[in-house]
C-alpha positions in Angstrom: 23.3 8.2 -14.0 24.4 6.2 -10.7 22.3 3.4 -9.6 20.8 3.6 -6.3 22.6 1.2 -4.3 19.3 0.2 -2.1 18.2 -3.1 -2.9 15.2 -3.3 -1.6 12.2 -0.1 -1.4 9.8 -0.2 1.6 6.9 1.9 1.2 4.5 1.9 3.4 2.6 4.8 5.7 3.0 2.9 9.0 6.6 4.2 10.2 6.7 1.7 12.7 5.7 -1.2 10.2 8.8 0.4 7.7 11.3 0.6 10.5 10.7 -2.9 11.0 10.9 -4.3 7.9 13.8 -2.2 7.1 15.7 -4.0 10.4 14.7 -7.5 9.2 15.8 -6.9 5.8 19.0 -5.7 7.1 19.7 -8.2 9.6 19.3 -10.7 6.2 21.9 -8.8 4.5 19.8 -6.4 2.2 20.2 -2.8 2.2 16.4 -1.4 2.2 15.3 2.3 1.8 12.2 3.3 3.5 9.6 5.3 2.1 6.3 7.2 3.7 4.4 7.4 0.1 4.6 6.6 -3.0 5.6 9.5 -4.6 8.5 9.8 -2.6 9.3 6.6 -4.0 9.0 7.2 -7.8 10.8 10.3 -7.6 13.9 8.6 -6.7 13.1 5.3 -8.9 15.7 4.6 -11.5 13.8 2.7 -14.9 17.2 0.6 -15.0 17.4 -0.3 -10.5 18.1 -3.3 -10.0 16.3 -3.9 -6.7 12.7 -5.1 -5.3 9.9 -2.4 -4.2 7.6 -4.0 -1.4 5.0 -1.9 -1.1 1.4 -1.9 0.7 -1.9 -1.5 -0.6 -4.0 1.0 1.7 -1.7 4.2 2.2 -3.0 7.5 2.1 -3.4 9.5 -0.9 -2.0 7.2 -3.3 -2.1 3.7 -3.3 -0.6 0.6 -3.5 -2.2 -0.3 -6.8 -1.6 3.8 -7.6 2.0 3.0 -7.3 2.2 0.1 -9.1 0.5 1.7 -12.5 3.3 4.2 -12.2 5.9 1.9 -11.6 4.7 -0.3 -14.4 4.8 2.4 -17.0 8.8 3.7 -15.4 10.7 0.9 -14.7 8.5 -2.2 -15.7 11.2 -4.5 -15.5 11.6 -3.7 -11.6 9.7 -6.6 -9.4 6.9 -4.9 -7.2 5.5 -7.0 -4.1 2.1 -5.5 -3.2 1.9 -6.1 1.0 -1.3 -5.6 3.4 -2.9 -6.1 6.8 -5.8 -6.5 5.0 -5.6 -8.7 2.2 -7.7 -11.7 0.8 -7.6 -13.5 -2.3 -9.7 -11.5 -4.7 -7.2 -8.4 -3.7 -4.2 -10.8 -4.0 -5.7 -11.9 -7.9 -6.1 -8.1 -8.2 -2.6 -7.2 -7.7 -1.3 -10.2 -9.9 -3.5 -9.1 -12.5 -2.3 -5.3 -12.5 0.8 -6.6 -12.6 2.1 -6.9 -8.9 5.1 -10.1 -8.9 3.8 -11.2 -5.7 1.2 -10.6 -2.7 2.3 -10.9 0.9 0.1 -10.4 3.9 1.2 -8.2 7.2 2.8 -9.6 9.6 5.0 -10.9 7.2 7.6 -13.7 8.7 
């Protein structure tokens, strides 16, 4: 099977929030793929990619933590960066705990 060559997966339900992430990881050399939802995502997720899935919490239908669960039983070796307008620090323990490898907070820099 050929590896997806993305490095990065941006899934989030704000298009405008995914374009722009997808610029800014480009302009530092990445090569992101943007996704509305998270089933888009897994569909396409290889257990053996070698890239990084930032993904937000509150997205419609299924969610961040949803998405994490899946990816966690597919591909648990692939690092998964939960990311939120919302966020505080008993949901950033809660996405540590479920397994998230980090927790970044909208606007990101």
């Amino acid at each position: 099977m050929k590896l997806d060559a993305a490095q990065v997966y941006v899934v989030d339900d704000d298009q405008d929030f995914r374009e722009a992430t997808c610029e800014l990881l480009e302009e530092e050399g990445l090569n992101p793929r943007a996704y509305s939802d998270g089933n888009a995502m897994l569909k396409r997720l290889d257990p053996e990619w070698g890239g990084v899935i930032l993904c937000d919490i509150r997205m419609v239908g299924m969610d961040g933590f949803k998405v994490l669960k899946a990816v966690r039983q597919t591909a648990p070796n692939v690092p998964f960066v939960m990311i939120t307008g919302h966020g505080d620090v008993r949901l950033a323990i809660a996405a540590i705990k479920a397994g998230a490898y980090d927790f970044l907070e909208k606007p990101m820099q």
